[in-house]
N, C-alpha and C positions, 0 to 999 in steps of 0.2 A: 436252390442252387444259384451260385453268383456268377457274375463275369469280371473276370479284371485281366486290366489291359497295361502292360509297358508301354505302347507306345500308338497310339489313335494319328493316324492321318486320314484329311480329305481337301480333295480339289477342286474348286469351282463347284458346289454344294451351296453351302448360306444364300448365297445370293440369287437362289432358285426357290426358296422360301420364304414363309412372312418373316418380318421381324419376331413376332411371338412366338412362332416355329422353331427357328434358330436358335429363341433363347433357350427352349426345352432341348433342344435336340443338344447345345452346350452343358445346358445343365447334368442330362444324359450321362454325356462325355466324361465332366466331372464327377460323377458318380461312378462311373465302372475305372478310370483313372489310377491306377496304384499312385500311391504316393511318390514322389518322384518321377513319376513318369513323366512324359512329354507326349506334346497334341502339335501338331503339325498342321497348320491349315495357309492353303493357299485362295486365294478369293479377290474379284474386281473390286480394285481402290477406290473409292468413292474420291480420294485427295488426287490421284493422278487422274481419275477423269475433270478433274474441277482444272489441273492443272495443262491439261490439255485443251478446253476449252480457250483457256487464256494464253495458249502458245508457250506457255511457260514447263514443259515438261522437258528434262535434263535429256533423254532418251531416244526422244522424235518428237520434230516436230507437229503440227497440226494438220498442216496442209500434206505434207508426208503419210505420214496416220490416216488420214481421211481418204486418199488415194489407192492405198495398198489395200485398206480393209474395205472402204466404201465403193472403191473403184470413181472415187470425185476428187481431188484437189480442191476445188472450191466451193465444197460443200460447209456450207453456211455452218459458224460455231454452235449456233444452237439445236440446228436437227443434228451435227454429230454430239452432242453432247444428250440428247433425246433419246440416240439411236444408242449409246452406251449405257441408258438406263434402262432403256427397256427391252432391245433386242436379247434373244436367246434367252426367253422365258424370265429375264431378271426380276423380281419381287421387292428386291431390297438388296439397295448397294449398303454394303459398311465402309467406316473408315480406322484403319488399327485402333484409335483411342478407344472405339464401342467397343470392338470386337475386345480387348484388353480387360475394358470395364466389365464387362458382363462375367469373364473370365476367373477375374478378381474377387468377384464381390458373395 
């Protein structure tokens, strides 16, 4: 007996697993998938943390960001950018182009 799904969501997942994890667990995804269906995934941006490191995020700025969540304003670009990689169990950041690619292929 099979499973098939219209419509697969998950949030903040992947990036609590290996990359090799992920891939299977997409793969997965893709298999139980009807055709047409749609997957839904929300997950930390590896490009807006790259982006916030650099002060460059459209959204918030860095010293903002590092304040509100860190409780520091002038907490140095590279432990927040440490602390986005590896705090709350993260494994592995993506950035859409993988997550796309794996998707894809």
């Amino acid at each position: 007996m099979g499973f098939d799904s219209n419509f697969i969501f998950f949030g903040h997942f992947l990036e609590l697993i290996s990359l090799e994890e992920g891939q299977g667990f997409l793969d997965g995804c893709h298999r139980i998938l009807k055709d047409n269906g749609v997957i839904r995934i929300t997950a930390s941006d590896l490009t807006k943390i790259i982006d916030l490191y650099q002060d460059k995020n459209k959204f918030v700025g860095r010293k903002e960001y590092a304040g509100k969540i860190f409780g520091d304003p002038d907490l140095a670009p590279c432990i927040l950018f440490q602390n986005l990689l590896r705090l709350w169990g993260h494994k592995f950041i993506y950035d859409r182009g993988l997550i796309e690619s794996i998707l894809t292929r």
